[in-house]
C-alpha positions in Angstrom: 12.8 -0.2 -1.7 15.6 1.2 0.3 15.7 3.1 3.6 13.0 5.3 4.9 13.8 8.9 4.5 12.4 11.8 7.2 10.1 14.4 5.1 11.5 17.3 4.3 10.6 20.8 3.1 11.3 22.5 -0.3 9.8 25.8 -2.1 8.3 25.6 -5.1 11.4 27.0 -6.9 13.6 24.6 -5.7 11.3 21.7 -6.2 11.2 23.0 -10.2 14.8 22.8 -10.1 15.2 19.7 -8.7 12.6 17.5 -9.6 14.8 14.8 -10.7 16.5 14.5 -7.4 13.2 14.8 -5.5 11.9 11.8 -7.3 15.0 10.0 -6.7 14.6 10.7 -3.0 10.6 9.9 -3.1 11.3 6.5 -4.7 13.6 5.4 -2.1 10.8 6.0 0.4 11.1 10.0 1.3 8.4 12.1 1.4 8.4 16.2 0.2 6.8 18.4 1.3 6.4 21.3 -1.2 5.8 25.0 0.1 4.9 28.4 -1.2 5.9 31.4 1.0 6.2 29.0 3.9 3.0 27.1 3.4 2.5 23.7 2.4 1.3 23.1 -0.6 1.8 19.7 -1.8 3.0 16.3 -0.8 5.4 14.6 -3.2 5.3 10.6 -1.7 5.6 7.5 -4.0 2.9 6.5 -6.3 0.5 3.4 -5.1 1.3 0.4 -6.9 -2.3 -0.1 -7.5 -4.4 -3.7 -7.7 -2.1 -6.6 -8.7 -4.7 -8.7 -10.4 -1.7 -11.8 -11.3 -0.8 -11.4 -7.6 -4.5 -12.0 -6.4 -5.6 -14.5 -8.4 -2.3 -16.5 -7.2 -3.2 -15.5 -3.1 -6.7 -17.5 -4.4 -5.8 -20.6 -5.7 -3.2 -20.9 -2.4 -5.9 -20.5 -0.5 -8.3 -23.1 -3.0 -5.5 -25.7 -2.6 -5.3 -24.9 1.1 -8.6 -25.8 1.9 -8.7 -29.0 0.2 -10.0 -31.6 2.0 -10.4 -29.6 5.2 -14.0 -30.4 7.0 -16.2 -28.8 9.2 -16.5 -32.0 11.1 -20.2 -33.1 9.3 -21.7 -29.6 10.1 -23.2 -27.4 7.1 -22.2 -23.8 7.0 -25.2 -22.6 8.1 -25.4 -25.0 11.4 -22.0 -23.2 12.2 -23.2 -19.6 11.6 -26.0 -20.7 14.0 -24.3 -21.6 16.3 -22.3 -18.6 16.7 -25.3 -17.0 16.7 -26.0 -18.4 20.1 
């Protein structure tokens, strides 16, 4: 999303005043850091994206097709964990 932005400082005044333009900077990657009397605060940094169920269930049928028709050269599963076992 854009170029990463150094974190900068703001009151709490100026960060009521400006939210708008804060956000704008947080989306493209900036981080604020929101004071009162000098202290920090609060954090303003872009919101997680979250779980992307469509995008997961795609990543697992690649990997289904992927492994289609690989072997483990006639060992089971479990000879295999055995052996690194050993």
């Amino acid at each position: 999303m854009g170029t990463q932005m150094h974190m900068h400082m703001v009151g709490v005044f100026e960060a009521k005043t400006r939210l708008t333009a804060l956000l704008d900077e947080v989306e493209e990657g900036g981080e604020v850091l929101i004071t009162r009397r000098g202290k920090p605060v609060a954090r303003l940094v872009a919101a997680d994206p979250g779980f992307d169920r469509d995008r997961a269930r795609r990543a697992a049928a690649g990997l289904r097709e992927a492994s289609k028709g690989v072997t483990l050269g006639g060992l089971s599963l479990k000879e295999l964990i055995g052996e690194g076992r050993r």
